[in-house]
SETIPA-23647 format. One line per field, with one value per atom (N, C-alpha, C): atom name; x, y, z. Coordinates in steps of 0.02 Angstrom, whole numbers, plus 50000, padded with zeros to 5 digits. Layout:
# SETIPA-23647
site c(CA,...)
xx c(X,...)
yy c(Y,...)
zz c(Z,...)
***
This chain:
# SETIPA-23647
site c(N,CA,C,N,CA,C,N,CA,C,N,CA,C,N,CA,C,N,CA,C,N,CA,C,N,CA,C,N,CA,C,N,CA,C,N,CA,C,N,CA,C,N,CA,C,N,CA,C,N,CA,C,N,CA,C,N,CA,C,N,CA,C,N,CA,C,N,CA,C,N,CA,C,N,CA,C,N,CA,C,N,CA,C,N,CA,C,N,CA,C,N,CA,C,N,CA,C,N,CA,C,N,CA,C,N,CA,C,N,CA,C,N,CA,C,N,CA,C,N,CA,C,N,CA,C,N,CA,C,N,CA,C,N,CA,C,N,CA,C,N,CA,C,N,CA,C,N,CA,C,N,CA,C,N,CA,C,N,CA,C,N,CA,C,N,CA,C,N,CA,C,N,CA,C,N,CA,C,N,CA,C,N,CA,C,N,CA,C,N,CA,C,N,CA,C,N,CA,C,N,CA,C,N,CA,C,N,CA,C,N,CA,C,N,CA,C,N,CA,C,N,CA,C,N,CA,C,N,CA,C,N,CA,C,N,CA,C,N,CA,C,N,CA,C,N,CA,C,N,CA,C,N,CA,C,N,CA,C,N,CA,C,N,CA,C,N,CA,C,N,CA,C,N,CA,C,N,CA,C,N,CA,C,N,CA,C,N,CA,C,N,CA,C,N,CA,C,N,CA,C,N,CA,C,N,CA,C,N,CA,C,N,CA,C,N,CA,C,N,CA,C,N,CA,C,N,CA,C,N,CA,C,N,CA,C,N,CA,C,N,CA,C,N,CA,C,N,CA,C,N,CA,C,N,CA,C,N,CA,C,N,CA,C,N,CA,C,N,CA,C,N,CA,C,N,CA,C,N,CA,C,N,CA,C,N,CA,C,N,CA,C,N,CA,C,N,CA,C,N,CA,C,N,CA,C,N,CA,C,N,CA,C,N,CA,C,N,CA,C,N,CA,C,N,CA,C,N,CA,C,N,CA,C,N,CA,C,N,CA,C,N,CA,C,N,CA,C,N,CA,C,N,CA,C,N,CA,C,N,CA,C,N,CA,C,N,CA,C,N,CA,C,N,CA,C,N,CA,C,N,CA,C,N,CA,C,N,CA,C,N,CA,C,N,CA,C,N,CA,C,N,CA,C,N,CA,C,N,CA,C,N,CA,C,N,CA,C,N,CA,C,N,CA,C,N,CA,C,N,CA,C,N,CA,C,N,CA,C,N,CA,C,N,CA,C,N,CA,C,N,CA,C,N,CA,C,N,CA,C,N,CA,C,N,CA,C,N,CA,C,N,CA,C,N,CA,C,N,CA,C,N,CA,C,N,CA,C,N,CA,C,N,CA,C,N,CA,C,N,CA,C,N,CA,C,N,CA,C,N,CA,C,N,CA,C,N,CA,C,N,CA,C,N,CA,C,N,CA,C,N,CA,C,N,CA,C,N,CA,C,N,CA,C,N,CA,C,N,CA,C,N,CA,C,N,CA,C,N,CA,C,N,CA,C,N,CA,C,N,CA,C,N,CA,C,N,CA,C,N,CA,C,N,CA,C,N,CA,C,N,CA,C,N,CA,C,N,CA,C,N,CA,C,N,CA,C,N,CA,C,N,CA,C,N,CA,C,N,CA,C,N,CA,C,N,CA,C,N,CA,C,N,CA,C,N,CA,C,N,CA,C,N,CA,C,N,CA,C,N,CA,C,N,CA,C,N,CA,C,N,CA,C,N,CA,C,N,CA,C,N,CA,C,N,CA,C,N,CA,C,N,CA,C,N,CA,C,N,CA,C,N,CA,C,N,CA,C,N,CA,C,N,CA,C,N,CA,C,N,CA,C,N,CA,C,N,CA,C,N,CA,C,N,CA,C,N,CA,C,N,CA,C,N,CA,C,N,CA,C,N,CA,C,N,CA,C,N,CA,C,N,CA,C,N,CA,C,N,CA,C,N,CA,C,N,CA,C,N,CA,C,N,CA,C,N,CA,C,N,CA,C,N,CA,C,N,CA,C,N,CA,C,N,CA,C,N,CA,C,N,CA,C,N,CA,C,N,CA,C,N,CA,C,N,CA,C,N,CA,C,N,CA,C,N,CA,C,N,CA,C,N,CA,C,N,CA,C,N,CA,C,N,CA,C,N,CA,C,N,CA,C,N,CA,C,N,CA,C,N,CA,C,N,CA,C,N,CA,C,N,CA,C,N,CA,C,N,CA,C,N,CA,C,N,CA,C,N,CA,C,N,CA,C,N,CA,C,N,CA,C,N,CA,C,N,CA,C,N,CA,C,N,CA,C,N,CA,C,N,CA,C,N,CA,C,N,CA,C,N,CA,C,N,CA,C,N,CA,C,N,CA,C,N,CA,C,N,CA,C,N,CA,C,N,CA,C,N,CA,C,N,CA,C,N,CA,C,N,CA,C,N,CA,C,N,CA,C,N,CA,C,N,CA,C,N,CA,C,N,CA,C,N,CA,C,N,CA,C,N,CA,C,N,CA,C,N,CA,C,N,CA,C,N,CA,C,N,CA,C,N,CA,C,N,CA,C,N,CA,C,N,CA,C,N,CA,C,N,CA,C,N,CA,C,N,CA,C,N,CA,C,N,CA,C,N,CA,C,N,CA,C,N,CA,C,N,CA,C,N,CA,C,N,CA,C,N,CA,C,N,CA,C,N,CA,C,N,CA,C,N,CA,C,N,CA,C,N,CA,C,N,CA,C,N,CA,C,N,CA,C,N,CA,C,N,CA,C,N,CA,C,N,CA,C,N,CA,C,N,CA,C,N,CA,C,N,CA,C,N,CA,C,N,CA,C,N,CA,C,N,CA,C,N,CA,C,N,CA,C,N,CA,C,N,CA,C)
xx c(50366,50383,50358,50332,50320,50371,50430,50475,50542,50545,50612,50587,50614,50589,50537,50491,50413,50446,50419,50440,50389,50404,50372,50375,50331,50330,50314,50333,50333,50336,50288,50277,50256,50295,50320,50354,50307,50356,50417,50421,50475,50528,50587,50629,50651,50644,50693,50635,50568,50530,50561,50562,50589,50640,50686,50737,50755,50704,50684,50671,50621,50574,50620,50666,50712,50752,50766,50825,50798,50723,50688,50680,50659,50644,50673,50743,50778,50796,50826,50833,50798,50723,50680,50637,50613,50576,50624,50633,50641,50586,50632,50584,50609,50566,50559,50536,50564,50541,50547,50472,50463,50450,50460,50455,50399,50347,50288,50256,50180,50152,50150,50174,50226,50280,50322,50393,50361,50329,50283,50256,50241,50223,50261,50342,50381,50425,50422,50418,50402,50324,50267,50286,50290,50327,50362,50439,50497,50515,50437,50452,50355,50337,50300,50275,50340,50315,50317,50279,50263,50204,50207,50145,50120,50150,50101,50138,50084,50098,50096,50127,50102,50136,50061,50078,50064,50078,50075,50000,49962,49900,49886,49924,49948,50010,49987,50047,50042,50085,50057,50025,50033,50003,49951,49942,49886,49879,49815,49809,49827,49853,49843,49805,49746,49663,49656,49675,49663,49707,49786,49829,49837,49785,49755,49711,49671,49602,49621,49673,49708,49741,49786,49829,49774,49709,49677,49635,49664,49662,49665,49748,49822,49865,49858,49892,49837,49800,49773,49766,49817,49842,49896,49937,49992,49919,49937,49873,49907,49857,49861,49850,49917,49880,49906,49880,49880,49901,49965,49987,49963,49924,49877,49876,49866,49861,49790,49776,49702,49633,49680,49617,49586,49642,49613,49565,49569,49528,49481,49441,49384,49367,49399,49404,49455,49502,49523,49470,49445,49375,49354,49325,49266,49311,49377,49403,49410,49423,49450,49348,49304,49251,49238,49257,49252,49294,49346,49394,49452,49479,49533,49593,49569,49613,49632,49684,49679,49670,49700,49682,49746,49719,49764,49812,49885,49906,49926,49916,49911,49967,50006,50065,50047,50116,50161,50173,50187,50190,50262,50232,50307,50324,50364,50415,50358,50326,50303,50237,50177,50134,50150,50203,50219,50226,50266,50306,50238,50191,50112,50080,50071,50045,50040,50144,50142,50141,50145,50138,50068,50027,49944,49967,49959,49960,49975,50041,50063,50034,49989,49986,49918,49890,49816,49850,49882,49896,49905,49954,49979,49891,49851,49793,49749,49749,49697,49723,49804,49823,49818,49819,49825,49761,49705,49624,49609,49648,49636,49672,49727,49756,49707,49673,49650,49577,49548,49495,49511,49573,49589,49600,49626,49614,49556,49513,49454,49398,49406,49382,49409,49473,49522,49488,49462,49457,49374,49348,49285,49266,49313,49316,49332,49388,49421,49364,49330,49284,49199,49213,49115,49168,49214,49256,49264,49273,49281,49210,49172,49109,49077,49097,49065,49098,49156,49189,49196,49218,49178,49116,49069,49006,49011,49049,49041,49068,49149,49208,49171,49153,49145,49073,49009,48984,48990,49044,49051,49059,49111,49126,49085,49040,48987,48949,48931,48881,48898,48962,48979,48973,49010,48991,48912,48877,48798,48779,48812,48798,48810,48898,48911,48881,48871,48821,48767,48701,48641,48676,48718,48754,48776,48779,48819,48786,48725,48667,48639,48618,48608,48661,48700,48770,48750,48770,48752,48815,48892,48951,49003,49044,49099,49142,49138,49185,49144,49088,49064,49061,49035,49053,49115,49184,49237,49247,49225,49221,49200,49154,49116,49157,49181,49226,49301,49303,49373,49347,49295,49261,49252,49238,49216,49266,49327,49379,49430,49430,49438,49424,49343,49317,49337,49337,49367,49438,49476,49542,49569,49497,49474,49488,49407,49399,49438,49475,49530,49583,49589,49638,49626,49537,49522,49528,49515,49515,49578,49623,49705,49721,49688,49703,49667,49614,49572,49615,49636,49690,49749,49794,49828,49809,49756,49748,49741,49705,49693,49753,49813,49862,49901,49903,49950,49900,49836,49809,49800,49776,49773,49811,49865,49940,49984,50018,50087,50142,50219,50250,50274,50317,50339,50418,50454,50517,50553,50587,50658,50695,50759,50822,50767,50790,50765,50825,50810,50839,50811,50843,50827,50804,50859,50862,50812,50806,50761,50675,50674,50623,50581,50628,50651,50630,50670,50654,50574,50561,50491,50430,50457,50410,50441,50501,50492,50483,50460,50426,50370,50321,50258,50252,50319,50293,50348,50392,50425,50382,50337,50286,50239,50203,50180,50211,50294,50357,50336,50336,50357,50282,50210,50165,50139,50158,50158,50201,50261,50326,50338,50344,50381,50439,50500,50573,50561,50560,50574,50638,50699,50745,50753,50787,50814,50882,50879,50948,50962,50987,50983,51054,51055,51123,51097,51144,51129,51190,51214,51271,51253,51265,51256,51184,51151,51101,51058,50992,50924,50854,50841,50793,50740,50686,50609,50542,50485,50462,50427,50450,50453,50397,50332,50283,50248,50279,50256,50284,50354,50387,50364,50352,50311,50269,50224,50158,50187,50228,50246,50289,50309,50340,50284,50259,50188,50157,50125,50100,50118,50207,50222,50246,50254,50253,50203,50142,50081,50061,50075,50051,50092,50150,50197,50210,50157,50149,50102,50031,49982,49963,50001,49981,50035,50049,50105,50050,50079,50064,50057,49997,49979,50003,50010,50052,50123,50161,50222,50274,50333,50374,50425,50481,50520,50496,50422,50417,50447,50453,50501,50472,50511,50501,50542,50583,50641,50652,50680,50673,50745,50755,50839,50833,50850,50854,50935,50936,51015,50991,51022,51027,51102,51092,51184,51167,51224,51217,51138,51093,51047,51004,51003,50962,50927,50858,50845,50834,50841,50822,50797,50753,50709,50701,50704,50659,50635,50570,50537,50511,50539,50540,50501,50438,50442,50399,50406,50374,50317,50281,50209,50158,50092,50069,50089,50098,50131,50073,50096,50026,50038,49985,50002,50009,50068,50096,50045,49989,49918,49901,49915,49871,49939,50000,50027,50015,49993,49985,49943,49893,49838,49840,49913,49886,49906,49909,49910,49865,49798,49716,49718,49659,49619,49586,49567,49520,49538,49602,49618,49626,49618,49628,49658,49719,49747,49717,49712,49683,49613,49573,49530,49562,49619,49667,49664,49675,49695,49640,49631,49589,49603,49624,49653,49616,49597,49534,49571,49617,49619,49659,49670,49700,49783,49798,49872,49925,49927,49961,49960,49890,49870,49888,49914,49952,50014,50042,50098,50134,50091,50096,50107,50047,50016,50079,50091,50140,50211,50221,50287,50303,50256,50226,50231,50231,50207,50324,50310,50409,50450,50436,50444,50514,50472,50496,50471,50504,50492,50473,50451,50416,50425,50475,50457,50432,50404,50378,50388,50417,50447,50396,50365,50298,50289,50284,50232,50193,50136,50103,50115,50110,50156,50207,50232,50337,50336,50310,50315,50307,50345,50367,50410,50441,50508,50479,50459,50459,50516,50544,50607,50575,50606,50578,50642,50652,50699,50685,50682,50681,50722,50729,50757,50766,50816,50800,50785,50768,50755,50788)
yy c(48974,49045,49074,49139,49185,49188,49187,49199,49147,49109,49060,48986,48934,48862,48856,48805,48773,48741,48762,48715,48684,48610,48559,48542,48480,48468,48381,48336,48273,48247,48186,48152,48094,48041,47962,47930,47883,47855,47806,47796,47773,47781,47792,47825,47824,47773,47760,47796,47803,47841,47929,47942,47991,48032,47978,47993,47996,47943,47928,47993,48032,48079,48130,48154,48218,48207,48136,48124,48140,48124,48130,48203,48254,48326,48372,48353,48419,48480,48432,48504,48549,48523,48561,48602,48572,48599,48608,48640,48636,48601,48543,48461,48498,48481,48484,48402,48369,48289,48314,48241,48230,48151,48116,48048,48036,48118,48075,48149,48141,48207,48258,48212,48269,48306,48262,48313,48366,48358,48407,48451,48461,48530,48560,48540,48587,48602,48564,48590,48664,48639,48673,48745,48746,48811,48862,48801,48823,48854,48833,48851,48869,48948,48966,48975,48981,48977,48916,48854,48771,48789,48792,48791,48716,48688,48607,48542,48521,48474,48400,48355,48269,48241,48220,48141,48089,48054,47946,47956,47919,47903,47856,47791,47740,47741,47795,47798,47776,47760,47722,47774,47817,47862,47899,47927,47945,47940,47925,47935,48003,48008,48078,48111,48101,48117,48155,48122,48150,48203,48188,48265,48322,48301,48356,48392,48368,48399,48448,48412,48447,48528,48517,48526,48603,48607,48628,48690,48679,48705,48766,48756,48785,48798,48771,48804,48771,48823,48821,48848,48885,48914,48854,48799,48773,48710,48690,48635,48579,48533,48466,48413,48362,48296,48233,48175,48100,48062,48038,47977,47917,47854,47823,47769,47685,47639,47646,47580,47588,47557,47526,47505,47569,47619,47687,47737,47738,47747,47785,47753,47775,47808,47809,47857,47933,47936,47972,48014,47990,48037,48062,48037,48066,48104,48118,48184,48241,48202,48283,48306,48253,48306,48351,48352,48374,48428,48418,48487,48479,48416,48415,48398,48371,48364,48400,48419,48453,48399,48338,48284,48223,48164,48124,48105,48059,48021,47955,47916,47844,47816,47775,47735,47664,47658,47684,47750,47794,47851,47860,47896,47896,47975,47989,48062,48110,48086,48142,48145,48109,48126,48173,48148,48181,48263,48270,48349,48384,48324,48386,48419,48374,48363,48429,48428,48482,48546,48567,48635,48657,48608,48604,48634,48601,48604,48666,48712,48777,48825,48813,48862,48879,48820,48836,48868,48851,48900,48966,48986,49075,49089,49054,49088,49098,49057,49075,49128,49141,49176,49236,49240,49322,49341,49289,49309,49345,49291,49320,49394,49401,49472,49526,49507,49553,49559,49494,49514,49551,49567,49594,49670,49676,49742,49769,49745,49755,49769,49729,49744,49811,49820,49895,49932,49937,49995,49996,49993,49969,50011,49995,50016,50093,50112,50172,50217,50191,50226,50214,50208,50225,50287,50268,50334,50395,50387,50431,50487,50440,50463,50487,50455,50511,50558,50569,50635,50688,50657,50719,50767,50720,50734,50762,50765,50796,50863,50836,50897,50953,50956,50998,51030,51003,51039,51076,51058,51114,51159,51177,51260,51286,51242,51306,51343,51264,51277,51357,51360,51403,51446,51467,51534,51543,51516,51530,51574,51530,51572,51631,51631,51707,51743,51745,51781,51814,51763,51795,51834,51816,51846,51919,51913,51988,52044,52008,52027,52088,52052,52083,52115,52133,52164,52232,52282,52334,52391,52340,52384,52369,52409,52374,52315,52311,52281,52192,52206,52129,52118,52152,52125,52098,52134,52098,52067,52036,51979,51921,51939,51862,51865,51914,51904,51845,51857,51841,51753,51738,51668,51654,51676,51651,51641,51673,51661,51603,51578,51526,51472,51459,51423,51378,51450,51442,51409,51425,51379,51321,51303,51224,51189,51232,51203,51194,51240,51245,51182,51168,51140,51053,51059,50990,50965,51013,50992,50979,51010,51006,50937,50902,50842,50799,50799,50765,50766,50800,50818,50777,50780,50745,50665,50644,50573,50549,50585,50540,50556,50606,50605,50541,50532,50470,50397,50400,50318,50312,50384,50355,50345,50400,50442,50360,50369,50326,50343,50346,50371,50381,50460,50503,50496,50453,50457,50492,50561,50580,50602,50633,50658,50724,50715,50763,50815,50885,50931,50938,50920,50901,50994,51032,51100,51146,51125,51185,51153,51083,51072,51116,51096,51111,51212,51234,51316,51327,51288,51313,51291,51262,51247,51304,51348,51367,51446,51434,51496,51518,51456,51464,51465,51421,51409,51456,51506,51578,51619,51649,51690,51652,51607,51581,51585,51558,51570,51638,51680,51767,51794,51757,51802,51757,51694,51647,51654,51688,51693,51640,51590,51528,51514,51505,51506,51441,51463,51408,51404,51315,51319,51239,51271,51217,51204,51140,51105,51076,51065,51027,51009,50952,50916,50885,50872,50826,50799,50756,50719,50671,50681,50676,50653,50624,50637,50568,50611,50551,50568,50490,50486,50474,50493,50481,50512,50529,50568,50630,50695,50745,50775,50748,50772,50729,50676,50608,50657,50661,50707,50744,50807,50863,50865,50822,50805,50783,50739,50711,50762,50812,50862,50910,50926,50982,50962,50892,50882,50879,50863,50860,50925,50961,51041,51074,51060,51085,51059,50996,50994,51040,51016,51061,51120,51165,51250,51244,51192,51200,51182,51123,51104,51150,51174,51233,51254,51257,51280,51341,51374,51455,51506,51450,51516,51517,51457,51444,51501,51523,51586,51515,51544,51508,51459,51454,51406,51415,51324,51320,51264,51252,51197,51180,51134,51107,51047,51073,51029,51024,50953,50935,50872,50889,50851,50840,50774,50752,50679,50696,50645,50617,50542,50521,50428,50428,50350,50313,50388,50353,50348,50363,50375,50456,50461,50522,50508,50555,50556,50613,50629,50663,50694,50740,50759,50821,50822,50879,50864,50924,50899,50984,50977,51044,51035,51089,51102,51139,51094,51093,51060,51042,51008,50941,50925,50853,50798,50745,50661,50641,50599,50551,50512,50466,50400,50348,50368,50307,50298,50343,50391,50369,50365,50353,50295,50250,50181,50202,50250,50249,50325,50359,50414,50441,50352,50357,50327,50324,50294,50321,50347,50376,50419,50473,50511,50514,50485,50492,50540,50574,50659,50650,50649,50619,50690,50719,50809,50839,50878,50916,50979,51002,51075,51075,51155,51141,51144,51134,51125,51065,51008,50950,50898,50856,50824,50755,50740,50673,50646,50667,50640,50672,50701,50721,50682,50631,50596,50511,50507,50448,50465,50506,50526,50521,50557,50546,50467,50416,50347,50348,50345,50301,50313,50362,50427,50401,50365,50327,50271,50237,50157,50142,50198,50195,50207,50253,50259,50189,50161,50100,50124,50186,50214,50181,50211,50206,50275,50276,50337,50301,50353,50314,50398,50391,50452,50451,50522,50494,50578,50561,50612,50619,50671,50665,50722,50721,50776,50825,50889,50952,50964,50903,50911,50929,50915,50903,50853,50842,50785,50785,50726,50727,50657,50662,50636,50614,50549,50522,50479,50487,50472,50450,50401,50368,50347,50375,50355,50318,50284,50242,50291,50288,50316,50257,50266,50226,50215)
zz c(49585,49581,49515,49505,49458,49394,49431,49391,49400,49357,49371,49364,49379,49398,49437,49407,49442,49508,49554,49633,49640,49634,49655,49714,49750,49824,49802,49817,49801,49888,49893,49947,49920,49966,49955,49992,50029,50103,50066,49997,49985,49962,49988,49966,49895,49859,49782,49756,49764,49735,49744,49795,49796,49766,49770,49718,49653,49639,49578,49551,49574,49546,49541,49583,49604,49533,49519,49467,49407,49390,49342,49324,49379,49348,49410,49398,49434,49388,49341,49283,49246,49271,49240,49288,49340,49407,49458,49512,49568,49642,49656,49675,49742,49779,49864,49874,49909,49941,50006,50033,50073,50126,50148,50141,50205,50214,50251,50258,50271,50266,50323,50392,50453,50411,50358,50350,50281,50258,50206,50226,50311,50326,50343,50341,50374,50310,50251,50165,50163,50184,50145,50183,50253,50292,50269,50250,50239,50149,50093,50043,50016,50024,50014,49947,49927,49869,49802,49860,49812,49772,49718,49656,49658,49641,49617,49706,49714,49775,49740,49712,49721,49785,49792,49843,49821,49844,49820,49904,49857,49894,49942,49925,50009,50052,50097,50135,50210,50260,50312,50377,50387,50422,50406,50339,50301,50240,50222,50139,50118,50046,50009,50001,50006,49992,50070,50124,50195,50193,50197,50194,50140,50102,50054,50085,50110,50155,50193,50233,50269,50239,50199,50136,50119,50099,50061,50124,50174,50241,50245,50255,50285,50228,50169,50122,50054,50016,49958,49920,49896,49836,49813,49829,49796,49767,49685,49651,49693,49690,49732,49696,49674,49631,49684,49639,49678,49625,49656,49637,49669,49614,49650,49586,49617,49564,49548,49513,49482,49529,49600,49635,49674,49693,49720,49675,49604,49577,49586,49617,49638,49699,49735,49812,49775,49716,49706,49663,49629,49584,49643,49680,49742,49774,49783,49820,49744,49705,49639,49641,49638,49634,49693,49747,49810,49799,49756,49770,49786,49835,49861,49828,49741,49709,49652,49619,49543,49490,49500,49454,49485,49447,49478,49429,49430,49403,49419,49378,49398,49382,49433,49448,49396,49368,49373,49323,49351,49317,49238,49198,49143,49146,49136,49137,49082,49043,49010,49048,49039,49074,49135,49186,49249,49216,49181,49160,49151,49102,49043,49132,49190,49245,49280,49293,49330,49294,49223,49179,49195,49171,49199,49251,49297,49362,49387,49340,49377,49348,49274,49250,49270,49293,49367,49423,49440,49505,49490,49424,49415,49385,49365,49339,49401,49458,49499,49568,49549,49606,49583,49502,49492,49473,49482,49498,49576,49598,49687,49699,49656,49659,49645,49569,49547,49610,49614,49668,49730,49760,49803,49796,49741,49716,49686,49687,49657,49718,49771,49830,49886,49849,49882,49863,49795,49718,49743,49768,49785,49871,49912,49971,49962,49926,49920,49877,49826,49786,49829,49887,49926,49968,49995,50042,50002,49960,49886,49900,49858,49847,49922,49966,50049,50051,50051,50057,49999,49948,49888,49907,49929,49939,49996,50062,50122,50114,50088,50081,50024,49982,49931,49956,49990,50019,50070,50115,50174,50171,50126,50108,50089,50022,49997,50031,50086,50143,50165,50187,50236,50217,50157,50105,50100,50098,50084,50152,50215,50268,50286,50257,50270,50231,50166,50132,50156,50186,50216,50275,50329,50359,50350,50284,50259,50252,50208,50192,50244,50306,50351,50404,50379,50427,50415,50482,50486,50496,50481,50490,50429,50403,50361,50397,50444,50508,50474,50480,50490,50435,50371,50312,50292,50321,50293,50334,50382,50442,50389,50355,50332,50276,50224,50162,50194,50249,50261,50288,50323,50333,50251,50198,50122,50124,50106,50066,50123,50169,50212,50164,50170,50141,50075,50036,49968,49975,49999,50015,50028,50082,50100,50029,49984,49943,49887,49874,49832,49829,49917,49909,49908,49904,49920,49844,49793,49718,49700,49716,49709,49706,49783,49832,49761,49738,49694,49620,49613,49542,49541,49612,49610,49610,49633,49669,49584,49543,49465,49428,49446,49411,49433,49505,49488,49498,49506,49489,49429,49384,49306,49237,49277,49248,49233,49163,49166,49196,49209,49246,49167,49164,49125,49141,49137,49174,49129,49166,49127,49169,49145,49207,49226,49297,49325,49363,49365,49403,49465,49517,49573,49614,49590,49625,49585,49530,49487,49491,49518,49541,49637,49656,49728,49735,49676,49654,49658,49592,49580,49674,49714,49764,49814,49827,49870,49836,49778,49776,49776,49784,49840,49909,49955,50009,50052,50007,50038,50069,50024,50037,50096,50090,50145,50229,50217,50277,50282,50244,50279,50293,50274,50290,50353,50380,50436,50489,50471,50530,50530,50465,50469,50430,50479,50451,50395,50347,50300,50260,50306,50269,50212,50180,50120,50120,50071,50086,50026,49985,49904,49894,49897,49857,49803,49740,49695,49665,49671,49672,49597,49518,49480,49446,49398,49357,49400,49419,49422,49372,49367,49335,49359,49358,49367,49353,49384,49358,49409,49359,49401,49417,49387,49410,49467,49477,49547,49599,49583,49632,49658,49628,49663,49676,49677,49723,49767,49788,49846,49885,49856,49900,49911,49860,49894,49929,49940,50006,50055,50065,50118,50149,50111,50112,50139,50128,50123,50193,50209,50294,50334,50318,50368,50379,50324,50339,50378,50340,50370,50445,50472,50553,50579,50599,50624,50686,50741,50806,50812,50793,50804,50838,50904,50956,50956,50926,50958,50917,50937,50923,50892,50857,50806,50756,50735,50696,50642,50618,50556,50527,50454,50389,50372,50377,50344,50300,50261,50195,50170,50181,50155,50080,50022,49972,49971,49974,49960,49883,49841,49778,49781,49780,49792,49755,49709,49699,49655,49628,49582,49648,49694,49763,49776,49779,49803,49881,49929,50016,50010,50039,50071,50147,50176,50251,50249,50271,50302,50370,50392,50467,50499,50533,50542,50623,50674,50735,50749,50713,50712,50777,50748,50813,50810,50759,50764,50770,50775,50766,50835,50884,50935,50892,50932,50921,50886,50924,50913,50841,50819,50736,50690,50700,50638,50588,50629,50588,50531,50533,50516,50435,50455,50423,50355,50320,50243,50213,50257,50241,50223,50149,50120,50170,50170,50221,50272,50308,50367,50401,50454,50452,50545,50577,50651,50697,50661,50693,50657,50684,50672,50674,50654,50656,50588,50545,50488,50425,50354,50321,50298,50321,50286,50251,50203,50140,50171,50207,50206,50167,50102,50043,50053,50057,50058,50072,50140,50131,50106,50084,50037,49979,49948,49887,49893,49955,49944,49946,49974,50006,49935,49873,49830,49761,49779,49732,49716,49812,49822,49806,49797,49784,49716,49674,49595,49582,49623,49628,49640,49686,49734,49798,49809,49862,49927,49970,50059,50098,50137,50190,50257,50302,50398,50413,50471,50503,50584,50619,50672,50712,50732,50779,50843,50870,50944,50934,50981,50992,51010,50990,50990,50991,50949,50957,50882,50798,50757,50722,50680,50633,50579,50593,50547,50478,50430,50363,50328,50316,50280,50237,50182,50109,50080,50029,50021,49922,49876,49825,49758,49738,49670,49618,49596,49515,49466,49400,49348,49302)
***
């Protein structure tokens, strides 16, 4: 484990060995035994997280060298050594150069060598797992930055595109009617675009941003958003209601926050069903217990079922409705993550969507 006692995995068809060893470094490691390399895979199952493996190298069903092979399979992240006298020797070199081993120790073994063995031993494993971490994120950071760079490049030219058109468009218009036809297609445009830079503003505030944690005012935060998305309700015919409890002092940071509420704000004016009569936005903040909750729930066009898995990708977009960059709710995902919040989403197609958000204070 990362944090706490080294878990060892020890295999030895003989028992006083076994015990031996448990007696030797219980107080220092946490020992897993096994007394054959069938009962070591159901160890190895039942405790994922084994850093260092020894086995004893003559055993009657298999050598150590073979259920390493094996071993190096099905589980190879935990290091792998061999307990082995001096006639094995030499079949044990020819597996550590192959790989299958981290190094051996030779029987009869003494308590300190064993202890230097397994520190080695773990402090190879936390170095090559938090290589594989970082390579994993490095291959994310990699994927997310070519998606990046296509849609920058798509999104930020469309609008101009369009504006260029209405322009020559305008150019040649022969009524006031069609000129403010194409002013009103520009300024569309501009909105797109507006809001695709917004989407870009936020994404480097919280991948490059520290978190700013202080008490936050849950309602005077809550204020300043619906006094953008009022005006929007009354020039949309969209009932927009609110709900704010705050049940004593939270901490976090209030500018993560309101990105994660403006976007979720910001879909739910924006996919709104054009024709439908009563549309609404509802937004309930309840703070209780050092807990923020969250819902916006509004009767919009709503996601098929098929598309939710999918619609905190980068660029993901479940509709062609809307001016939407993709990024909105990959912020709010990434926004929540940096919180060590939760998000469920409960959708159908033209029913809406209801958003539950569940946050920690600090």
């Amino acid at each position: 484990m990362m944090g706490g006692k080294i878990k060892v995995l020890y295999i030895d068809d003989e028992p006083n060995n076994l015990v031996g060893f448990k007696a030797s470094f219980r107080r220092d490691y946490d020992v897993v035994t096994a007394q054959s390399p069938a009962k070591a895979w159901a160890q190895l199952e039942m405790h994922p997280d084994i850093s260092v493996i020894i086995s004893d190298q003559r055993m009657p069903d298999q050598t150590g060298v073979e259920f390493f092979e094996e071993v190096r399979e099905r589980f190879p992240a935990p290091v792998r050594m061999l307990c082995t006298g001096y006639t094995d020797v030499r079949a044990v070199i020819g597996a550590i150069n192959k790989g299958h081993v981290f190094r051996y120790i030779q029987k009869p073994w003494n308590e300190d060598d064993m202890r230097s063995a397994i520190e080695e031993g773990h402090n190879y494993y936390i170095a090559t797992s938090m290589l594989s971490e970082r390579n994993s994120e490095l291959l994310k950071a990699n994927t997310e930055l070519d998606k990046f760079a296509y849609s920058v490049t798509h999104d930020l030219r469309s609008p101009i595109l369009s504006v260029l058109g209405a322009i020559n468009i305008a150019k040649a218009a022969k009524s006031t009617y069609e000129v403010h036809e194409m002013l009103d297609m520009m300024a569309q445009s501009m909105v797109k675009l507006d809001g695709f830079i917004h989407n870009i503003h936020d994404y480097y505030t919280i991948k490059r941003g520290e978190l700013n944690i202080t008490e936050v005012n849950i309602p005077e935060l809550v204020e300043n958003l619906k006094g953008i998305y009022n005006l929007e309700g009354v020039t949309s015919h969209i009932d927009f209601r609110v709900s704010v409890e705050q049940e004593g002092a939270f901490r976090s940071d209030p500018i993560v926050l309101y990105i994660i509420l403006n976007n979720l704000l910001s879909n739910a004016f924006k996919y709104q069903k054009r024709t439908r009569e009563n549309k609404f936005v509802r937004l309930l903040i309840r703070v209780k217990n050092n807990e923020l909750f969250i819902e916006v729930e509004d009767n919009g066009i709503g996601i098929h079922e098929h598309y939710l898995d999918s619609i905190f990708d980068m660029f993901y977009r479940a509709t062609s409705e809307g001016f939407g960059s993709g990024f909105g709710l990959y912020n709010v995902k990434d926004a929540l993550d940096k919180l060590n919040g939760k998000i469920s989403v409960a959708s159908k197609k033209n029913e809406g969507a209801l958003f539950k958000l569940s946050i920690p204070g600090k």
